[in-house]
C-alpha positions, -999 to +999 in steps of 0.1 A: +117+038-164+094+033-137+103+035-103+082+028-070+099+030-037+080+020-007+090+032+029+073+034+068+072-006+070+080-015+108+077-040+136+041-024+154+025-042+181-010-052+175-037-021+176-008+005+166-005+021+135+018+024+103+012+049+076+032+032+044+044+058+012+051+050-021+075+076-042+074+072-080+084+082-109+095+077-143+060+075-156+026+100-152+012+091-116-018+116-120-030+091-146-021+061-133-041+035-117-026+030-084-025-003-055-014-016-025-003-055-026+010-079+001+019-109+001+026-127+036+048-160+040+029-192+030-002-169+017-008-155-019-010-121-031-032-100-020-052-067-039-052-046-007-066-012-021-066+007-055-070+040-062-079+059-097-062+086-110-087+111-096-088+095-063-127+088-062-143+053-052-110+034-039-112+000-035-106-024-002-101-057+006-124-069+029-102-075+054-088-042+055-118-019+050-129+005+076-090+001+090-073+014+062-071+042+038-052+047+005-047+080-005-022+100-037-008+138-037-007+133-076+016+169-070+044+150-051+036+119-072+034+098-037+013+072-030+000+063+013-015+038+029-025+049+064-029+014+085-052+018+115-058-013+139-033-029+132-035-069+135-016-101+131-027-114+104-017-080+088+022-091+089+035-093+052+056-075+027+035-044+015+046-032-024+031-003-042+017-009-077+012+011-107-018-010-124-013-045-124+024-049-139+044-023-127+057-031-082+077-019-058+104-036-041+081-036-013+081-027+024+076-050+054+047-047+079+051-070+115+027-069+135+035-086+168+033-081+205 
């Protein structure tokens, strides 16, 4: 079955950096369509990044681009998100995503002085 286990979630004050990894298996990740999601208390999901199987042309929320950077090792079947800049309003629960139907138990992100 699938399986997608994020990790590096913290408490970073604001500026800092977090680099967030996704391990997964139980399906063909050098295929699969893959995303970053959050979701922060009181808000609504959010698509924070996608990237295709090959890794060309990922997508980014607009207010996360230029900060962070979603990358895969298709060979370890991993999945990052390095966060750069980190801000406030970045705070929320972080899951990986195969496609649209298939999340992680999620990781969570604080960013607070």
């Amino acid at each position: 079955q699938v399986q997608l286990v994020e990790s590096g979630g913290g408490l970073v004050q604001p500026g800092g950096s977090l680099r967030l990894s996704c391990a997964a298996s139980g399906f063909t990740f050098n295929i699969s369509t893959m995303a970053w999601v959050r979701q922060a208390p009181g808000k609504g999901l959010e698509w924070v990044s996608f990237i295709n199987s090959g890794g060309g042309t990922p997508y980014y929320s607009d207010s996360v681009k230029g900060r962070f950077t979603i990358s895969r090792d298709n060979a370890k079947n991993t999945l990052t998100l390095q966060m750069n800049s980190l801000k406030p309003e970045d705070t929320a629960l972080y899951y990986c995503a195969r496609g649209l139907f298939h999340w992680g138990q999620g990781t969570q992100v604080t960013v607070s002085s």
